[in-house]
C-alpha positions in Angstrom: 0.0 0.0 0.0 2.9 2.4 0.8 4.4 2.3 -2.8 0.7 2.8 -4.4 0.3 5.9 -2.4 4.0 7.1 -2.8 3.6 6.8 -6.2 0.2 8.6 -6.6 1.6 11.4 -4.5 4.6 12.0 -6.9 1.9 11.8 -9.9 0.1 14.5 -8.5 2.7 16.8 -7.4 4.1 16.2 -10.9 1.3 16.9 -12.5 1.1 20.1 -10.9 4.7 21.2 -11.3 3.7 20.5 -15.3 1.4 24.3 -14.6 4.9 26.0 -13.9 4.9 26.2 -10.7 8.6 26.3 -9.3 7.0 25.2 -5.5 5.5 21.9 -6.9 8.7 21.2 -8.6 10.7 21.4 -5.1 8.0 19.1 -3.3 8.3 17.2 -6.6 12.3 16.7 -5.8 11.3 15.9 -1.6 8.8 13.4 -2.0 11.2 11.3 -4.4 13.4 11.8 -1.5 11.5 11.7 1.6 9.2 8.4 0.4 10.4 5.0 2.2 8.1 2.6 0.7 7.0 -0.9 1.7 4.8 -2.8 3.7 3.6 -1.5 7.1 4.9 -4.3 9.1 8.2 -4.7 7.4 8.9 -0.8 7.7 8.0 -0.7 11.2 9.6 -4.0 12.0 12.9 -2.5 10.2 13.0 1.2 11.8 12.0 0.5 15.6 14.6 -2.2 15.7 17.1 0.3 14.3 18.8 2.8 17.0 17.5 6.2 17.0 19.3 9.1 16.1 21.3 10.5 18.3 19.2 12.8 20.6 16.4 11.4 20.1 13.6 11.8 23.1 10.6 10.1 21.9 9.7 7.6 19.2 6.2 8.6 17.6 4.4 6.4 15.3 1.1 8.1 13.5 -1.4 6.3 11.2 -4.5 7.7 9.9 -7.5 5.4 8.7 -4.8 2.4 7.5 -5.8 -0.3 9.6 -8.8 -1.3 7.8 -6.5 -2.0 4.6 -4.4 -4.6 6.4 -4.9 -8.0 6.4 -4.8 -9.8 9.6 -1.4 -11.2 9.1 0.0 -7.6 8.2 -2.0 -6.0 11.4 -0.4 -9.1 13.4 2.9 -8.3 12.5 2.7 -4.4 13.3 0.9 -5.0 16.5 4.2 -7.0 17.1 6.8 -4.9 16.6 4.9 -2.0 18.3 4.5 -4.2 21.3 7.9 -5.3 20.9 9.5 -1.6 20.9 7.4 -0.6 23.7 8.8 -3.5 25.9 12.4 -2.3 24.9 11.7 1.7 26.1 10.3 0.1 29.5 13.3 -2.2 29.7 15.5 1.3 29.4 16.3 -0.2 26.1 15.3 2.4 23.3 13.6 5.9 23.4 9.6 5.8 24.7 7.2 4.9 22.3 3.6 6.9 22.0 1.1 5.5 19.2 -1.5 8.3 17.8 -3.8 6.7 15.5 -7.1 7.9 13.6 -8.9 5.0 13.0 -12.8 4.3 12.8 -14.1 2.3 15.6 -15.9 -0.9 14.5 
């Protein structure tokens, strides 16, 4: 799901630069920069096991209306590794973790 939407956002900001607009054609350059697509699990299971950069005093990890897209397997998985870095900031082991998520209640 991450690469569809990475790669509709870049369709749409390119299509907008094509007007002329110099600002579109700087997000244009960041989102070809700033996108770090794959799967939800795999991503998550990749960056919370990874140290934080230096400084850092909080872990946040944000979602908006994605769970419903998941499969069970996939939702497993994420619940995992957010479980799993949340026992490693109690254990004094990694930054604290908060979770903000916008998600529909079912």
């Amino acid at each position: 799901m991450a690469v569809t939407l990475a790669g509709r956002l870049r369709t749409q900001i390119g299509e907008c630069a094509r007007l002329g607009s110099p600002l579109y054609a700087e997000l244009l350059a960041r989102a070809a920069e700033d996108v770090d697509a794959g799967g939800v699990a795999d991503w998550l299971e990749r960056v919370l096991a990874s140290p934080p950069p230096p400084g850092t005093q909080l872990t946040v990890v944000w979602h908006s209306v994605v769970w419903q897209y998941l499969g069970q397997q996939e939702r497993e998985r994420t619940e995992a590794a957010l479980a799993a870095a949340a026992e490693r900031a109690r254990r004094g082991r990694g930054t604290p973790l908060a979770c903000l998520a916008l998600e529909s209640r079912r």
